[in-house]
N, CA, C and O atoms as a CHARMM CRD file, in Angstrom:
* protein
*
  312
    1    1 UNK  N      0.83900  -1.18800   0.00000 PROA 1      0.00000
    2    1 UNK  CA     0.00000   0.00000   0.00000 PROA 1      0.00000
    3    1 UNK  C      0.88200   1.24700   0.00000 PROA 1      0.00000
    4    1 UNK  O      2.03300   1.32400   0.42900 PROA 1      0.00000
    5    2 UNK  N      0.09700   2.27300  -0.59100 PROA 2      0.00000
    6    2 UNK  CA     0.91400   3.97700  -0.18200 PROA 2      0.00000
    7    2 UNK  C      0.99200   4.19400   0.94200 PROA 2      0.00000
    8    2 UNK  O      0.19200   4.00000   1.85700 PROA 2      0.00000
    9    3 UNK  N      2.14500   4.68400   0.91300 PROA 3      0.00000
   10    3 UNK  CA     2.27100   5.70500   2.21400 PROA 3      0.00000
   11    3 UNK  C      1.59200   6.86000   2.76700 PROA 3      0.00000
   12    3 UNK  O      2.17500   7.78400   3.33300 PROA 3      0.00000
   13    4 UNK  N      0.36500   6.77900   2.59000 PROA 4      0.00000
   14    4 UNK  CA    -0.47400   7.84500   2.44100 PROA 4      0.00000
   15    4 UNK  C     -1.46000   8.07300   3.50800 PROA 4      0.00000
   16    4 UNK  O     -2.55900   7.54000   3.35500 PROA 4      0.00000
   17    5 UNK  N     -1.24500   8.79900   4.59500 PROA 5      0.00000
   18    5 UNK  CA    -2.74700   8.57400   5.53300 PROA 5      0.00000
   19    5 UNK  C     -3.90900   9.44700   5.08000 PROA 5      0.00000
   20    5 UNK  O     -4.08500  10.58100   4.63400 PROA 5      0.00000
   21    6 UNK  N     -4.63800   8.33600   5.42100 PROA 6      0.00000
   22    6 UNK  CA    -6.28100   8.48700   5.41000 PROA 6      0.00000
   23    6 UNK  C     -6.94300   9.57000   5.60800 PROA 6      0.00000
   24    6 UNK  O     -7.94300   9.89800   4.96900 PROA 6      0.00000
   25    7 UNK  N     -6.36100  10.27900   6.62700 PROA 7      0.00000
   26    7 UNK  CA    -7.29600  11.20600   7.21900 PROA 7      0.00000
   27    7 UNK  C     -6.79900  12.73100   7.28100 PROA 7      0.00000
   28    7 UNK  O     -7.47000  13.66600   7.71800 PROA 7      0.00000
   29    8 UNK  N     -5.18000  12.82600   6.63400 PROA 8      0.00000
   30    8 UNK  CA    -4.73900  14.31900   5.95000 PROA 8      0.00000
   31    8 UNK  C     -4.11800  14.21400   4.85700 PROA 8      0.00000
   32    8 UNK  O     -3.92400  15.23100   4.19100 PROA 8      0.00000
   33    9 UNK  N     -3.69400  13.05200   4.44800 PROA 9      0.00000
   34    9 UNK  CA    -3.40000  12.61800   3.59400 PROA 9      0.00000
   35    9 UNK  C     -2.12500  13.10800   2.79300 PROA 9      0.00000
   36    9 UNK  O     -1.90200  13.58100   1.67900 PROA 9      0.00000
   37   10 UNK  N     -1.34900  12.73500   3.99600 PROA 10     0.00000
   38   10 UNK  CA     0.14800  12.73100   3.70800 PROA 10     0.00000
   39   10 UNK  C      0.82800  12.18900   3.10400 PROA 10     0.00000
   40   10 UNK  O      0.66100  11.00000   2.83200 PROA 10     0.00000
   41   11 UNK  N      1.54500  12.69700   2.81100 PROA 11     0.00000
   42   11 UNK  CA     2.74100  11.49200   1.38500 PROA 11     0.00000
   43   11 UNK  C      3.91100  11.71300   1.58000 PROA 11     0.00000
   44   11 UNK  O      4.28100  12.73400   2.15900 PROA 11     0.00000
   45   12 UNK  N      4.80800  10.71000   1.09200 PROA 12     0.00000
   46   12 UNK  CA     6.21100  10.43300   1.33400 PROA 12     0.00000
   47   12 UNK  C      6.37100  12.25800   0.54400 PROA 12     0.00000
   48   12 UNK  O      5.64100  12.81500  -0.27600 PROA 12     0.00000
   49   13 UNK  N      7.40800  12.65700   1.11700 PROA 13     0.00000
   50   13 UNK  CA     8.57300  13.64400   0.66700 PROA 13     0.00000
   51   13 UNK  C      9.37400  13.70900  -0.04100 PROA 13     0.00000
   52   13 UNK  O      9.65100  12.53000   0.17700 PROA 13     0.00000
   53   14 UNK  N     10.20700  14.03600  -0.87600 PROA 14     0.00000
   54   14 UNK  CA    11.28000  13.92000  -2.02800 PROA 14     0.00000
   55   14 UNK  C     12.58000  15.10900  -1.95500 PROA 14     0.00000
   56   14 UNK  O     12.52400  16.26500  -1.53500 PROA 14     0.00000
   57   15 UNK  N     13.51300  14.50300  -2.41400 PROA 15     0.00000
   58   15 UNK  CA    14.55800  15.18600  -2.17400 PROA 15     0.00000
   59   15 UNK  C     16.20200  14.53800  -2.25700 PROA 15     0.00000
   60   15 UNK  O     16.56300  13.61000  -2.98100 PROA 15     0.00000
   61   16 UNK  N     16.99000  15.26700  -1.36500 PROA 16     0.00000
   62   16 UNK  CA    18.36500  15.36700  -2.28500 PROA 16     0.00000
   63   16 UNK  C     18.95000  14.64700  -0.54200 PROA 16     0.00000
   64   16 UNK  O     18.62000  15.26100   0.47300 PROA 16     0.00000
   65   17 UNK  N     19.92300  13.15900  -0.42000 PROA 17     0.00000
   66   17 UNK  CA    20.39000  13.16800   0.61900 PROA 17     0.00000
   67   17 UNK  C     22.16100  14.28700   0.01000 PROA 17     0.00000
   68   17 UNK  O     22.57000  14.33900  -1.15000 PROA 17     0.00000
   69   18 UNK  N     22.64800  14.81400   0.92700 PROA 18     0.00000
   70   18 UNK  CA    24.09800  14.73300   0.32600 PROA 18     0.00000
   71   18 UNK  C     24.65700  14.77500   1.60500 PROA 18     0.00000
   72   18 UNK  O     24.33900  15.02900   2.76700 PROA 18     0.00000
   73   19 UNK  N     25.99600  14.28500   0.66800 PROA 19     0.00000
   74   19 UNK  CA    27.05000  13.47500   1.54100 PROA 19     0.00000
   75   19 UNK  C     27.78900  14.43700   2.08800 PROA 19     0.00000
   76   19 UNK  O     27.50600  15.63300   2.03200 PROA 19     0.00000
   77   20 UNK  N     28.84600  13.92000   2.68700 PROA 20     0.00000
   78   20 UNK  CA    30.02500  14.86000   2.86000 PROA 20     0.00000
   79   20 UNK  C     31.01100  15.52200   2.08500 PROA 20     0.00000
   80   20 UNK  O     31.55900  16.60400   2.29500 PROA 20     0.00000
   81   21 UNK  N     31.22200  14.34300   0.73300 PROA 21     0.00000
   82   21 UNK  CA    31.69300  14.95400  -0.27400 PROA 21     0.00000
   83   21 UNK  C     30.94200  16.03700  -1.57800 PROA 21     0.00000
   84   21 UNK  O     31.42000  16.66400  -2.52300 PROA 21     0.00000
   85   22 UNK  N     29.38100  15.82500  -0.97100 PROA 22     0.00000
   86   22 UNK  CA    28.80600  16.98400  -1.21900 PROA 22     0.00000
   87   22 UNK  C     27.69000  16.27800  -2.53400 PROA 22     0.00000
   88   22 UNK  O     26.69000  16.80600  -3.01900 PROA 22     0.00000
   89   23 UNK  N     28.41200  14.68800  -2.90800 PROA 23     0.00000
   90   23 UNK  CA    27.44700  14.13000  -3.92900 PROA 23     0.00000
   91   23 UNK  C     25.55400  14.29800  -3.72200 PROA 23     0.00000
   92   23 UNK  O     25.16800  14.51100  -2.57200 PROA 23     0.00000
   93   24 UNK  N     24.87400  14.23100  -4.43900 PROA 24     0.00000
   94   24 UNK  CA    23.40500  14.25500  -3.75800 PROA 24     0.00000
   95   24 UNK  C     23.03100  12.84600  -4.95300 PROA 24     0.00000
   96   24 UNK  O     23.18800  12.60900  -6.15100 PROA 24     0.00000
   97   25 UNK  N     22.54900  12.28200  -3.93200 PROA 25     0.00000
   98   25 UNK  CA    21.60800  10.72900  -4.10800 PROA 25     0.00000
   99   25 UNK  C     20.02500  11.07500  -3.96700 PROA 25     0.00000
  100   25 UNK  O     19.68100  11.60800  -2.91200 PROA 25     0.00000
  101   26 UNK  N     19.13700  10.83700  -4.85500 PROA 26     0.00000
  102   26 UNK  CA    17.57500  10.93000  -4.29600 PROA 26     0.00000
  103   26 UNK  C     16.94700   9.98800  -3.20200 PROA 26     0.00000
  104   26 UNK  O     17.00600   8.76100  -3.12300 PROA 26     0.00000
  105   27 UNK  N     16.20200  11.09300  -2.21000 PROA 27     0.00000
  106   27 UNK  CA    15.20600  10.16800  -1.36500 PROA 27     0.00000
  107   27 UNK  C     14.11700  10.23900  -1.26200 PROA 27     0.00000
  108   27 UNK  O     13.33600  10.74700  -2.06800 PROA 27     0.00000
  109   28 UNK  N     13.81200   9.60200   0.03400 PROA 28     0.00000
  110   28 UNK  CA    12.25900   9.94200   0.48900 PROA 28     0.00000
  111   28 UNK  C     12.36700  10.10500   1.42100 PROA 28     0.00000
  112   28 UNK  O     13.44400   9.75200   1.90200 PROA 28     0.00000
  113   29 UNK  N     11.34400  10.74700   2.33600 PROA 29     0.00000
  114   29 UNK  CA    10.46900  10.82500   3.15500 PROA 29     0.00000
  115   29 UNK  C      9.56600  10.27200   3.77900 PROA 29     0.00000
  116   29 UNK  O      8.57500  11.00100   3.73000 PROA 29     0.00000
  117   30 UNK  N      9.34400   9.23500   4.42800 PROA 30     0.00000
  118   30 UNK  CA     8.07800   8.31200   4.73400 PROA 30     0.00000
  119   30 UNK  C      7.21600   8.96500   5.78500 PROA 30     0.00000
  120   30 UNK  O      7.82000   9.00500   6.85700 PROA 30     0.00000
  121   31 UNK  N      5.98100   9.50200   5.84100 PROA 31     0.00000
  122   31 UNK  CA     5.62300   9.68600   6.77300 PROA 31     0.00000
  123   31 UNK  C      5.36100   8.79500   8.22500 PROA 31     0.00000
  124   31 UNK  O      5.44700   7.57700   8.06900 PROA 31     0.00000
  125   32 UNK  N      5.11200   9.17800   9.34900 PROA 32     0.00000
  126   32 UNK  CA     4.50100   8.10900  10.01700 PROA 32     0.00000
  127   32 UNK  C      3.52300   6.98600   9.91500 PROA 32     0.00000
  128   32 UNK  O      2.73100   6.84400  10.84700 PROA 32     0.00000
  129   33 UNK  N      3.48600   6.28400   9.03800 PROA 33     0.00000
  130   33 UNK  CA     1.93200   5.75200   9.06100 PROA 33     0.00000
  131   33 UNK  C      1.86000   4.48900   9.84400 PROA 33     0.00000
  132   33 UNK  O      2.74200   3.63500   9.75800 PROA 33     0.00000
  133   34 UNK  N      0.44700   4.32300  10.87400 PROA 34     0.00000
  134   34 UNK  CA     0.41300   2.81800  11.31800 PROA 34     0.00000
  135   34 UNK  C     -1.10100   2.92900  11.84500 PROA 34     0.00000
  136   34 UNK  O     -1.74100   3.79100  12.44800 PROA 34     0.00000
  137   35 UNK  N     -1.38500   1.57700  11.30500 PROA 35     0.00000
  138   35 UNK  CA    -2.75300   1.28700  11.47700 PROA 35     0.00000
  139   35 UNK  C     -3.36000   1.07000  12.61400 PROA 35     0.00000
  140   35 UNK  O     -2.95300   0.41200  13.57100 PROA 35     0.00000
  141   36 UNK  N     -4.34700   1.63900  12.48600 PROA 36     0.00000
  142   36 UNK  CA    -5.22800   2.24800  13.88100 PROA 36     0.00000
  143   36 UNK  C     -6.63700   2.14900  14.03800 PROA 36     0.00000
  144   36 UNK  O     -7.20700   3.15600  13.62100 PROA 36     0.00000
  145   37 UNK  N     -7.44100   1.21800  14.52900 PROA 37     0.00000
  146   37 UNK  CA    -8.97800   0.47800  15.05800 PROA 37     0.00000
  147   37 UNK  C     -9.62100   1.30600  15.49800 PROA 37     0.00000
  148   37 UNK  O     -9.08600   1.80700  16.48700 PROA 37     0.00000
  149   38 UNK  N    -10.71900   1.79800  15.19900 PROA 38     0.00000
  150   38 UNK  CA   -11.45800   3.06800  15.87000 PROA 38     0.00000
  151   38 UNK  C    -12.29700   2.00300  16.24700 PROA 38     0.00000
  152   38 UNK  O    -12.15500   0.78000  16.23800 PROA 38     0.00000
  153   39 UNK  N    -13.67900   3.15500  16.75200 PROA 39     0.00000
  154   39 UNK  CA   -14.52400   2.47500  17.05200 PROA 39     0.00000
  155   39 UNK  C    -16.01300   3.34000  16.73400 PROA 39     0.00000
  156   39 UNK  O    -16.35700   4.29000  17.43700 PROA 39     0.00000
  157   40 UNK  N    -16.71600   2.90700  15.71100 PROA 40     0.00000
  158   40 UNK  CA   -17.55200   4.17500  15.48000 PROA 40     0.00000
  159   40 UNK  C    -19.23100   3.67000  16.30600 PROA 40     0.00000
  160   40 UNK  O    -19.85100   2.72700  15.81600 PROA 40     0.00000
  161   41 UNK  N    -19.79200   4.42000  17.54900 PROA 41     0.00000
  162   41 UNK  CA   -20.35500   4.01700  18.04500 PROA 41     0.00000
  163   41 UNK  C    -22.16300   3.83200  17.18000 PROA 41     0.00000
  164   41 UNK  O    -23.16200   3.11300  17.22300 PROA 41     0.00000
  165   42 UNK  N    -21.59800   5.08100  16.44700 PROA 42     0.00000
  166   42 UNK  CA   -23.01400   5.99600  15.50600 PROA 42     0.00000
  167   42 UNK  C    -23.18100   4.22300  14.67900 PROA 42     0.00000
  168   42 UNK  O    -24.30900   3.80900  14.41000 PROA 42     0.00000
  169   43 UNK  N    -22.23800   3.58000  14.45000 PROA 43     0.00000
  170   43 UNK  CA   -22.72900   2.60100  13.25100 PROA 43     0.00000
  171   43 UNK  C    -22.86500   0.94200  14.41200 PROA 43     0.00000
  172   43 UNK  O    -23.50200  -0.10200  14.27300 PROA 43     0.00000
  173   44 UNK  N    -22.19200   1.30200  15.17700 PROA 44     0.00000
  174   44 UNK  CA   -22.00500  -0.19300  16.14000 PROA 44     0.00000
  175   44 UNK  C    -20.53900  -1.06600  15.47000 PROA 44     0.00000
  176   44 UNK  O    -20.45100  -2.24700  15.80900 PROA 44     0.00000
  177   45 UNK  N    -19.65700  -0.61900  14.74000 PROA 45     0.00000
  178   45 UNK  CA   -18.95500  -1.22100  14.41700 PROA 45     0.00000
  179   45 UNK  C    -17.31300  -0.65600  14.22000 PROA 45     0.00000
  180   45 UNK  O    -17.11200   0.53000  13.96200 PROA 45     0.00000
  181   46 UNK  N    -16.25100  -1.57800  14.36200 PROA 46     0.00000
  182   46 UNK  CA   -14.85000  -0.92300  14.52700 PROA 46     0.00000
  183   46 UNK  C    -14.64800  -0.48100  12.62300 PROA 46     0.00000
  184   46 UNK  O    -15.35200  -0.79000  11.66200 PROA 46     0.00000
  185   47 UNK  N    -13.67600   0.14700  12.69500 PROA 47     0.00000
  186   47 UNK  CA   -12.71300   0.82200  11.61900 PROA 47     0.00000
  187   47 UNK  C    -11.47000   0.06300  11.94400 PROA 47     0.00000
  188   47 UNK  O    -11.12500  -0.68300  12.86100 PROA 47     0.00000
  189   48 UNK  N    -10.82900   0.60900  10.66500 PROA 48     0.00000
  190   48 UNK  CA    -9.49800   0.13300  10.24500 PROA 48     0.00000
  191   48 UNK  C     -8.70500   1.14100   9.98900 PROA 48     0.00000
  192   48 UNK  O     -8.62800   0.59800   8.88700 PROA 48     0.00000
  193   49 UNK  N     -7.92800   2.21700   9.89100 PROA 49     0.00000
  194   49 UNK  CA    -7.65000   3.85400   9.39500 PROA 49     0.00000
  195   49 UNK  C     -5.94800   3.39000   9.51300 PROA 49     0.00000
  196   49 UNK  O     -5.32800   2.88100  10.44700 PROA 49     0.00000
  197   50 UNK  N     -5.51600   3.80900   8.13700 PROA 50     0.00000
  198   50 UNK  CA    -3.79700   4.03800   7.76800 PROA 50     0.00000
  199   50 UNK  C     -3.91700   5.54300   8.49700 PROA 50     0.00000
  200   50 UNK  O     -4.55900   6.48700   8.03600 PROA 50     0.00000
  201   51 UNK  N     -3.28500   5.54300   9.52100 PROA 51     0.00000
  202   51 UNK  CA    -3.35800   6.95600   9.31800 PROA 51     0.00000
  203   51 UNK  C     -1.67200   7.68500  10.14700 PROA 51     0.00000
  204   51 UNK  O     -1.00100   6.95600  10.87700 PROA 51     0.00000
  205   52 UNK  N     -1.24300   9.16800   9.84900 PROA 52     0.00000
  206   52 UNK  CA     0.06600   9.50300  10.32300 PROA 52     0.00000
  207   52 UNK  C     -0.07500  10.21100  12.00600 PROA 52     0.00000
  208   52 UNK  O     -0.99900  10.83400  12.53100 PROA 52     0.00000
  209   53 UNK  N      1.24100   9.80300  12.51000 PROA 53     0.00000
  210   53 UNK  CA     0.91900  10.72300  13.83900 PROA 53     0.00000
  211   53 UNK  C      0.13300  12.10200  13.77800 PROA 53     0.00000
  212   53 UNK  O     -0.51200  12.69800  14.64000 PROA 53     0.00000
  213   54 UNK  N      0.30100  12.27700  12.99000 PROA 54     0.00000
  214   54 UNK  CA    -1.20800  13.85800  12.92800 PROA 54     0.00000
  215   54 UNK  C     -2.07300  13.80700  13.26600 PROA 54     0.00000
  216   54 UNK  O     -2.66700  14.46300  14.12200 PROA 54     0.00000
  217   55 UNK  N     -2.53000  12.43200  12.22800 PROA 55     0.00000
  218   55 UNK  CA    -3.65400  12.04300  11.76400 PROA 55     0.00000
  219   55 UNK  C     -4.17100  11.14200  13.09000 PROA 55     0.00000
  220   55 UNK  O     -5.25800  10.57700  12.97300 PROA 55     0.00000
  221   56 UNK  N     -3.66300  11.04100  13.94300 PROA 56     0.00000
  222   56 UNK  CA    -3.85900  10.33800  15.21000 PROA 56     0.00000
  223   56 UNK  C     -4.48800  11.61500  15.81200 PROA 56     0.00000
  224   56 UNK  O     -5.70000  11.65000  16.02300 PROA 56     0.00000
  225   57 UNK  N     -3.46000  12.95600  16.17000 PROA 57     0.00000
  226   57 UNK  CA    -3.75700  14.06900  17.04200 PROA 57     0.00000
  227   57 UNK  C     -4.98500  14.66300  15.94700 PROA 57     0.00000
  228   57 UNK  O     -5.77100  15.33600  16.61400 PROA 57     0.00000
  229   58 UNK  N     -5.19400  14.64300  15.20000 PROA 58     0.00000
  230   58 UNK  CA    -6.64900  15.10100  14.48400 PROA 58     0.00000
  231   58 UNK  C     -7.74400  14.70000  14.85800 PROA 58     0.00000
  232   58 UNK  O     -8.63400  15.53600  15.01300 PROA 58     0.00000
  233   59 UNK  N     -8.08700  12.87800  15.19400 PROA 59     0.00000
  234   59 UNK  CA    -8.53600  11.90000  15.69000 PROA 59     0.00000
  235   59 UNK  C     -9.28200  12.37500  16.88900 PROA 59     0.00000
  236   59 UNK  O    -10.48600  12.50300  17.11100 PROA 59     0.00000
  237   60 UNK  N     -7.64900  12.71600  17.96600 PROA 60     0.00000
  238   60 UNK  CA    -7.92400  12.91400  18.87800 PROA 60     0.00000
  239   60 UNK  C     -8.55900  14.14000  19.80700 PROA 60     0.00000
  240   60 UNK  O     -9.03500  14.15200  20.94200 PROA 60     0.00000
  241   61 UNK  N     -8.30400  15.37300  18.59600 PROA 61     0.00000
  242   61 UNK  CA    -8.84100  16.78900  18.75200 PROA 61     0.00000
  243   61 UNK  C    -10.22900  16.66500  18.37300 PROA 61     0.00000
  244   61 UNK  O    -11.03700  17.10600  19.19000 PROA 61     0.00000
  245   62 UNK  N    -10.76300  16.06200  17.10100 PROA 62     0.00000
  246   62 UNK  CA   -12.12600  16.38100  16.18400 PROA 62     0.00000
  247   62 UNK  C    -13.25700  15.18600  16.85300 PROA 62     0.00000
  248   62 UNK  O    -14.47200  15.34000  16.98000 PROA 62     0.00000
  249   63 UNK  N    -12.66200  14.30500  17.12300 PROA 63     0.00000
  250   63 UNK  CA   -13.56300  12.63600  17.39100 PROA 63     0.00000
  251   63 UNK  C    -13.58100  12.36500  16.40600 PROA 63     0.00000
  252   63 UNK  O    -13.39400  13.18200  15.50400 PROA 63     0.00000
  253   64 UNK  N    -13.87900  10.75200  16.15300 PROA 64     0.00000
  254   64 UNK  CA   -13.83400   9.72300  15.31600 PROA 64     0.00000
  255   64 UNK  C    -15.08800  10.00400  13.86400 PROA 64     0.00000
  256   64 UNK  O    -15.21600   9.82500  12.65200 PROA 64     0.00000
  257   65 UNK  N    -15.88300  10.62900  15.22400 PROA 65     0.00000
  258   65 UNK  CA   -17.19400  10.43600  14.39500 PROA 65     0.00000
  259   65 UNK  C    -17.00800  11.33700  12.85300 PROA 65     0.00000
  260   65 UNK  O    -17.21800  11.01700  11.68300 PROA 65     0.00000
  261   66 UNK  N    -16.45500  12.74600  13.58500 PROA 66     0.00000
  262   66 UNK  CA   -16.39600  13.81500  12.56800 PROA 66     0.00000
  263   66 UNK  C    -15.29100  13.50200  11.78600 PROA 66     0.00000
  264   66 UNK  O    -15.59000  13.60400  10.59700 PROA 66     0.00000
  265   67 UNK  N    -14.31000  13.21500  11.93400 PROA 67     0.00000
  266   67 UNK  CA   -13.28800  12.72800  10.58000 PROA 67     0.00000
  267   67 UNK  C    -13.81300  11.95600  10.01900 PROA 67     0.00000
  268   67 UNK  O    -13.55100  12.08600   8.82400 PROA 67     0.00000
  269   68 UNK  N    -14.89600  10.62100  10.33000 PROA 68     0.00000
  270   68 UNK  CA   -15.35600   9.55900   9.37600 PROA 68     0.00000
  271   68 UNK  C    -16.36900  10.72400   8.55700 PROA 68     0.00000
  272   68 UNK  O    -16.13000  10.79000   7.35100 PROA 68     0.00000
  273   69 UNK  N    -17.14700  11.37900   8.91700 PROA 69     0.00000
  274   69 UNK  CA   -18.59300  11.98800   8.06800 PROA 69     0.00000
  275   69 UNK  C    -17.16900  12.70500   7.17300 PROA 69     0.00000
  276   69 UNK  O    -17.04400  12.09300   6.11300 PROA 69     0.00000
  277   70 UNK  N    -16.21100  13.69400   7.31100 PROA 70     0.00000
  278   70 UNK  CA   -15.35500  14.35400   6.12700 PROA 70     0.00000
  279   70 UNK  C    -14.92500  13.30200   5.22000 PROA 70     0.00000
  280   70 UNK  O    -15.21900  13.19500   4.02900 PROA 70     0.00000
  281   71 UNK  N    -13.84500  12.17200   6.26400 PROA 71     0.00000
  282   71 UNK  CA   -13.58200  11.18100   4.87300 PROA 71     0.00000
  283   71 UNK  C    -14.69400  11.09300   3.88100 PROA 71     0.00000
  284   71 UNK  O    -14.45500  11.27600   2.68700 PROA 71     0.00000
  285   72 UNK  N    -16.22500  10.74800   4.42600 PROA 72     0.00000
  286   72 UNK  CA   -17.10100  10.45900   3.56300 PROA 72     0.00000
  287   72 UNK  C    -17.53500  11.31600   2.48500 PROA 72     0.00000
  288   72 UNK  O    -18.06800  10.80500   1.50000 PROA 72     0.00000
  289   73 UNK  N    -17.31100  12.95900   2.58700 PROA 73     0.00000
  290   73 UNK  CA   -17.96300  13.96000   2.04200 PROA 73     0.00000
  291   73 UNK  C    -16.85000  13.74800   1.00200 PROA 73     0.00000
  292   73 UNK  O    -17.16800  13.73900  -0.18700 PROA 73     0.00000
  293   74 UNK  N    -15.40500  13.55500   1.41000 PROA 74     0.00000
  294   74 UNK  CA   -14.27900  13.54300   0.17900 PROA 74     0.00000
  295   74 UNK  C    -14.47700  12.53900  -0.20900 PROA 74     0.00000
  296   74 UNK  O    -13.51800  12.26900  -0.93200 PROA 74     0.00000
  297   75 UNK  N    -15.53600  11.29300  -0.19200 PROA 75     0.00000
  298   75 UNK  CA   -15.83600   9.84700  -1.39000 PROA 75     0.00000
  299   75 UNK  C    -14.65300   9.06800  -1.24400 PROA 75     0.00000
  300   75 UNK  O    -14.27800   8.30700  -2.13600 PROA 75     0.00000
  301   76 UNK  N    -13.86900   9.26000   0.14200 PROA 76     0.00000
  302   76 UNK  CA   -13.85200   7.67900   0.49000 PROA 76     0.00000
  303   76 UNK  C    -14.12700   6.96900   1.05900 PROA 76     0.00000
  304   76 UNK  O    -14.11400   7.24600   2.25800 PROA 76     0.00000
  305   77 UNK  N    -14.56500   5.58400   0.67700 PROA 77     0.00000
  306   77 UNK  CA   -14.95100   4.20300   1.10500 PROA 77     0.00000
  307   77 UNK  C    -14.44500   4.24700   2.59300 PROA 77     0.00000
  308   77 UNK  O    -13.29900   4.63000   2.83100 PROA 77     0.00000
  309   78 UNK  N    -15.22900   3.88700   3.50900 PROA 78     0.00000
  310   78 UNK  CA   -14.57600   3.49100   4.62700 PROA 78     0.00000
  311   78 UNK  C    -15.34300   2.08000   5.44800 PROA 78     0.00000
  312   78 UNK  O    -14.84800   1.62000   6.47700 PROA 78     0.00000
């Protein structure tokens, strides 16, 4: 799967490592992502959410309920 969370929908980063001798090699960026079980009471049933440490403190600022109704308004499947 992408590296992509669910719920701000973050993506790997791109860019230049360089060395000491000053060469630059391309990288990435991975965000945090790790999967995380909600629990949505409104339906009686758990979730599944890729989502990044943000996307945890978003979670944890907004409630479950209101990030699931946005995912839904942006048409994704959940």
């Amino acid at each position: 799967m992408t590296a992509r969370c669910q719920v701000t929908g973050r993506a790997p980063g791109f860019g230049n490592t360089v060395s000491h001798s000053h060469k630059r090699t391309r990288r990435r960026w991975n965000p945090n992502i790790q999967t995380k079980t909600y629990y949505l009471p409104s339906e009686g049933r758990r979730v599944k959410l890729r989502v990044s440490a943000k996307g945890i403190k978003v979670i944890d600022r907004d409630g479950i309920e209101a990030v699931v109704a946005q995912m839904r308004r942006r048409g994704e499947k959940i």
